[in-house]
N, C-alpha and C positions, 0 to 999 in steps of 0.2 A: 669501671667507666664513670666519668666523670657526671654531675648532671646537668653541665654543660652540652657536652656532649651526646647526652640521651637528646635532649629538649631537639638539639637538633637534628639529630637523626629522624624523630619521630615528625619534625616541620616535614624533613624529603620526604617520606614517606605519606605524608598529608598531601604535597604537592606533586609525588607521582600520582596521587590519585585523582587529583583534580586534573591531571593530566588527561586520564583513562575517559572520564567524563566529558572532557570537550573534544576530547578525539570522537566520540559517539555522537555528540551536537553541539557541532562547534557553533552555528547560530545559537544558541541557549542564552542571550543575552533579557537584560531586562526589560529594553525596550521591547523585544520582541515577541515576551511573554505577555507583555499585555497587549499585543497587538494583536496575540494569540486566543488571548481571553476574551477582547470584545470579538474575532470572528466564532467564537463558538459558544456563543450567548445562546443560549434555550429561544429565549425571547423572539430571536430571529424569524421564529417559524409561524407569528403572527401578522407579518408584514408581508406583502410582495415578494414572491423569491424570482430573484432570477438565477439564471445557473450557477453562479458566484459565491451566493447564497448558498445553493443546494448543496453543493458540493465542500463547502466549507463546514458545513453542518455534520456531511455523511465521515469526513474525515475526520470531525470530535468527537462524533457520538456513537460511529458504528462500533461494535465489540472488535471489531479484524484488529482495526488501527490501536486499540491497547493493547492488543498481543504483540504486537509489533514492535511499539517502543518498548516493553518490557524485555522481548530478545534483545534489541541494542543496548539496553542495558543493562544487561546478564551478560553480553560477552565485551561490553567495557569494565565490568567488574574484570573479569578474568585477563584484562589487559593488565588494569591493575598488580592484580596476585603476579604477574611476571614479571612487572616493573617491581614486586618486593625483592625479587633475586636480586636485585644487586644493594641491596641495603644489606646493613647488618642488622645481626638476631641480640636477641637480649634476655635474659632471662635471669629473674631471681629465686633465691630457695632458702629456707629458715626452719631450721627446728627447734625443739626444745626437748628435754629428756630429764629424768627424775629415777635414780637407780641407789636401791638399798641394800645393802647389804651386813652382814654380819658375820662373826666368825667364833664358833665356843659362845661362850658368856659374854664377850666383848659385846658392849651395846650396840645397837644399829646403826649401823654409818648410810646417811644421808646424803647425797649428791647431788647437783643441780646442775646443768649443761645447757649453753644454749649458742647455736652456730647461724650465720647469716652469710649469704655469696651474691655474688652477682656476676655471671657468666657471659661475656660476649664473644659471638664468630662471625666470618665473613671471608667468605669466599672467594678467593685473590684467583683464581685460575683454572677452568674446566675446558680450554681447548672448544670452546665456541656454545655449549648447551644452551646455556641460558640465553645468549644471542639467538641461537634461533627458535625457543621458544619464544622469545618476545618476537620474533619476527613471525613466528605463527598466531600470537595469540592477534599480532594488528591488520594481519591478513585476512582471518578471523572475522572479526571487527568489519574490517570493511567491506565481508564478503555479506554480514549481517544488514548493515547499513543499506548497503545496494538492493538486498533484498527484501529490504524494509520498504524501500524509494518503488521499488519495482511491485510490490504488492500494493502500494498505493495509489501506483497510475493503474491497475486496475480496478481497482475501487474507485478510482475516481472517473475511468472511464461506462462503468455499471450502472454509476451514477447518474450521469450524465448520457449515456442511454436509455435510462430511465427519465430522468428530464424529458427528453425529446418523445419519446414512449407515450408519455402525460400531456404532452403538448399535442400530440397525434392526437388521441383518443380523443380529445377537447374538440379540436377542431373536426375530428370529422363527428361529433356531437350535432357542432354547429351545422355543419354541411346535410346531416338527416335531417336537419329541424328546417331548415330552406327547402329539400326536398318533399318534408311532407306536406309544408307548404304549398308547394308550386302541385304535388296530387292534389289536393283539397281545391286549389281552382280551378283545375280541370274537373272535378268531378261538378263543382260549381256551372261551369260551363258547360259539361254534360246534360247538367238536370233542366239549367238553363231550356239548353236546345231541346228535350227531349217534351217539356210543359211545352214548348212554340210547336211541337211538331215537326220538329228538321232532325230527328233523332229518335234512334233507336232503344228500347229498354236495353239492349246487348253493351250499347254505350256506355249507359250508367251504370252497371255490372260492372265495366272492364274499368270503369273511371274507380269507384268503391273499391275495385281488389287493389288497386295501383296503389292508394291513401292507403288499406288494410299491409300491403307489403311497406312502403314507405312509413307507415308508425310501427312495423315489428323492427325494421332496418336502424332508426331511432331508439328504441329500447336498446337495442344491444346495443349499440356504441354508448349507450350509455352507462351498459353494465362494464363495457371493455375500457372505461375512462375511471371508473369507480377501481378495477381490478388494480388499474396502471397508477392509479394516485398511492392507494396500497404499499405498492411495491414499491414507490418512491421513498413514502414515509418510513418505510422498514428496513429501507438501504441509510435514510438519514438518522434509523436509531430510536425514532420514534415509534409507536401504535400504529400498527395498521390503518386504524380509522382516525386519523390526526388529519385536519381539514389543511387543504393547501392552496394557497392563492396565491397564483402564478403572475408576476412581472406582468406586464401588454408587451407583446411580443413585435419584432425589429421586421422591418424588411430583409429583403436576403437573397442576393444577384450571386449565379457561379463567379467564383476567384478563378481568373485565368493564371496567376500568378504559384497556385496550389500545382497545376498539373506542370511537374520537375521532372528530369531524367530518371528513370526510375535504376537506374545506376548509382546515379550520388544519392537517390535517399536510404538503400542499400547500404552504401558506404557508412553514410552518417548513422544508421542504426548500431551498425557492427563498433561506431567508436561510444557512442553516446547509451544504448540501452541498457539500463542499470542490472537486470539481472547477466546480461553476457561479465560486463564489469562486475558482478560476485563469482562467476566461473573464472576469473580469472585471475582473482582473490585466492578463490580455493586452491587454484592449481599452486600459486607460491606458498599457500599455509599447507599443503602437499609437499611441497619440496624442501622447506621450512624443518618439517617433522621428521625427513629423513634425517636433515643434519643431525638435527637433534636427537635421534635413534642410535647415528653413528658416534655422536659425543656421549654419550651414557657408557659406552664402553672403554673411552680416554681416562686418564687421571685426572684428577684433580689436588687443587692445590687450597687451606683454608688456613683464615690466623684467627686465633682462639687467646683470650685472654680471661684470668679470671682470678676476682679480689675475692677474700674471705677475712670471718672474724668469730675466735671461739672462744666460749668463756664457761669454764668449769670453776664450780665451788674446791675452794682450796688449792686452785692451783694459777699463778699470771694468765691475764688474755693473750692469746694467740694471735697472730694476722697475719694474711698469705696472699701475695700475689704472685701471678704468673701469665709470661706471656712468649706464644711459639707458635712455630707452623708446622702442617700435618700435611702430609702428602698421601693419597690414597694410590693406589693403582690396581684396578681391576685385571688379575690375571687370568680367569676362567670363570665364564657367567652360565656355562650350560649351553653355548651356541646363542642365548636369549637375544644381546647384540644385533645376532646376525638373523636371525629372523624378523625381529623387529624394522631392522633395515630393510628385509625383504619386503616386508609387508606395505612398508611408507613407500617405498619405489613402484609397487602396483596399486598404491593408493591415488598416486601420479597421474600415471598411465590410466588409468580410470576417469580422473576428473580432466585430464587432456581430452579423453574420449566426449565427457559429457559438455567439455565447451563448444568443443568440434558440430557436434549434434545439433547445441542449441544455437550457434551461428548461422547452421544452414536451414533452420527452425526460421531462425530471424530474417533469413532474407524472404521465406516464404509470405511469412506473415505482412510485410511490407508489400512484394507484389499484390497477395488478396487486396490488402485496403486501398494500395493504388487503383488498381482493377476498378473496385466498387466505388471508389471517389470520381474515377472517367466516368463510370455510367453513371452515379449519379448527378452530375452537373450535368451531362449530355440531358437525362431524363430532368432535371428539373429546369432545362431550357424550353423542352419540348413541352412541358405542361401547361404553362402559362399561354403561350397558342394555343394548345386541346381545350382548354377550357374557354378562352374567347369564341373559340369556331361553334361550340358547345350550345355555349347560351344566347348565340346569334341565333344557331339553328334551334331553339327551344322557342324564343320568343317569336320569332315567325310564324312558327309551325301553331302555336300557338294562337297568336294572332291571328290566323287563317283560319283555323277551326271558330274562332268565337264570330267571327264575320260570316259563317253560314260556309266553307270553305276547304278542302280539305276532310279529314277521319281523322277519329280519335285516336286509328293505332299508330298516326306517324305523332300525336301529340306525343303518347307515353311512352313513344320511344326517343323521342328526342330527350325528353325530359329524365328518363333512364342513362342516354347517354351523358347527358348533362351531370349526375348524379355520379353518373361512373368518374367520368374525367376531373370533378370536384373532390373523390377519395384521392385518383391518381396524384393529381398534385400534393393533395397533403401526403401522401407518402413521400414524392419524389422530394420534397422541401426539406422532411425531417431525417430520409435517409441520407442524404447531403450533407445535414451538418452532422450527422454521428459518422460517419464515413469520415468527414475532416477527423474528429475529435479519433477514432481509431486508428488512422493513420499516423497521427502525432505520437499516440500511443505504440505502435508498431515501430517509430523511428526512435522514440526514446522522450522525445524533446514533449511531452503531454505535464505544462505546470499553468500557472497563474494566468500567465497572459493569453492560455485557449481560451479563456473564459470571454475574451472579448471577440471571439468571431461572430457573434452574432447580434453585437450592439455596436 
């Protein structure tokens, strides 16, 4: 073989491989790598995060997401190694040798040999093998891929219930620290009344437990905003204890626009969710593998070529080329064939079954988060009322008792309800947007542009 001829052989073979590569990320451009690099700057995590933030973080830094690209790129290699079957092989071989001999008296005869080859083959015709291993290995591939995409919208959805998780825990921080507030002037107005005489020692008791419960109620949300920041940090790859300062957070009205037939978003889950799209991968790198089972037991066809050059002491150099074709044909493998076949066709039947499964997986999983996204818009319409009607009735009641008017146990209890319907809201607000953000996840469609639903 010429090396001509090498040089470019070994180009196709460079460029199938470059091939194999951007079949695993075809965005891998260079703009995109750096746009890749300033979102997952370390540095990020001293600024304000808002969700955008958090979640670009948890996808550079978490350990899941290098597992991840390492699979797609373990089996775009292996796309590779099957885009080599249709290149030619090449090989060289070289000896040398040194043989003495003698015969009676005759002195030592001395000899010196030295041979060089270069052998190329390539494989003109196997009745479809190698086609469908390449067709298994890109199935493969994109079954990898998908499942790469679809492990990251749950990480990214983790994330981002964690976000909102932190954002809770914050706020109803704040909402204990108003409440112990609002006990502390009661008990104020308590002691008030009780030095004037329009009040009972039992008062001031009941007003002191109320602050004593209202600064334990305080403590803990402060421990469960300490836990929640934790958990953020350690979803984003950091320390546990890595300080985080959250964005100042948006307003946030129900989307009437969200609640959809819950038929088409069914639908669009079953086209768009990335791991159904690797069950259905599998199933062609299943069917893929039969062919390929049942071509191992076909002939095949290769041309083989191959130059030589021998040069022994005392005798002209040699030189030998040759070029032919070999035809193989497999007449009795042990049944092996045919098992083999047996096996790919219930490997089939198997991942049909497992798509089947996880379709009806998928629709469930949609109904739940539609579900929870109706109640929670319905409940985070209702809050913003409970909480108005709340701190009317607090401040009245209030108001009544410091005017000489009224008891103290309709104070602490307004003020209790008041307390109460100030947690409800923060739930009902942050159960809302992660109900959006799961449902997105549930339908398939959870990328870039969730990040703006709450700015």
């Amino acid at each position: 073989m010429s090396p001509r001829l090498l040089f470019a052989a070994l180009t196709l073979c460079h460029s199938a491989m470059a091939l194999a590569w951007d079949f695993a990320d075809p965005l891998s451009t260079g703009t995109t790598r750096r746009a890749e690099a300033s979102a997952c700057d370390s540095a990020r995590i001293q600024r304000p995060l808002a969700l955008q933030d958090v979640v670009d973080l948890a996808l550079c830094h978490n350990p899941q997401t290098h597992g991840l690209w390492a699979n797609s790129r373990a089996q775009a290699a292996q796309l590779g190694v099957n885009l080599s079957n249709y290149l030619p092989t090449l090989s060289a071989s070289a000896n040398a040798t040194r043989n003495q001999s003698q015969s009676g008296i005759a002195p030592t005869t001395t000899n010196h040999g030295q041979s060089v080859g270069l052998t190329a083959s390539y494989l003109l015709l196997d009745f479809g093998g190698r086609a469908a291993n390449l067709e298994n290995a890109q199935q493969l591939l994109i079954a990898a891929n998908a499942t790469r995409d679809a492990s990251l919208q749950s990480l990214w959805l983790s994330t981002a219930q964690a976000y909102f998780s932190l954002r809770s825990a914050r706020a109803s921080v704040a909402a204990t620290r108003t409440a112990e507030a609002a006990a502390q002037e009661s008990l104020t107005a308590a002691q008030a009344r009780y030095l004037s005489g329009s009040a009972t020692p039992a008062d001031r008791m009941q007003a002191q437990t109320a602050l004593s419960q209202a600064t334990l109620n305080r403590i803990t949300a402060e421990g469960n905003a300490a836990t929640a920041a934790g958990t953020l940090a350690n979803l984003m790859g950091f320390d546990a204890d890595q300080p985080l300062n959250l964005a100042e957070d948006a307003d946030l009205s129900p989307d009437p626009q969200v609640e959809q037939a819950i038929g088409q978003l069914i639908a669009e889950a079953r086209r768009q969710r990335p791991d159904l799209v690797a069950a259905e991968a599998q199933i062609k790198a299943a069917e893929a593998q039969v062919e390929a089972a049942r071509a191992s037991g076909r002939p095949s066809v290769n041309l083989n070529a191959t130059t030589s050059r021998n040069a022994n002491s005392g005798t002209p150099d040699t030189r030998g080329n040759s070029i032919g074709v070999s035809l193989n044909i497999p007449l009795f493998t042990g049944m092996r064939t045919t098992y083999q076949t047996r096996a790919a066709e219930a490997q089939v039947e198997s991942r049909i079954a497992d798509r089947d499964r996880l379709a009806n997986q998928i629709a469930l999983d949609v109904w739940k988060a539609y579900q929870s996204l109706l109640t929670g818009s319905q409940a985070l319409r209702m809050a913003d009322d409970l909480v108005a009607s709340a701190e009317q009735s607090e401040r009245m009641t209030l108001g009544r008792y410091k005017a000489g008017l009224g008891n103290l146990l309709d104070v602490l209890t307004a003020q209790s309800t008041l307390a109460s319907a100030r947690q409800q809201r923060i739930t009902a607000r942050y159960n809302f947007l992660a109900s959006r953000f799961a449902l997105a996840q549930a339908i398939g469609e959870l990328d870039l542009t969730q990040t703006t639903l709450i700015h």
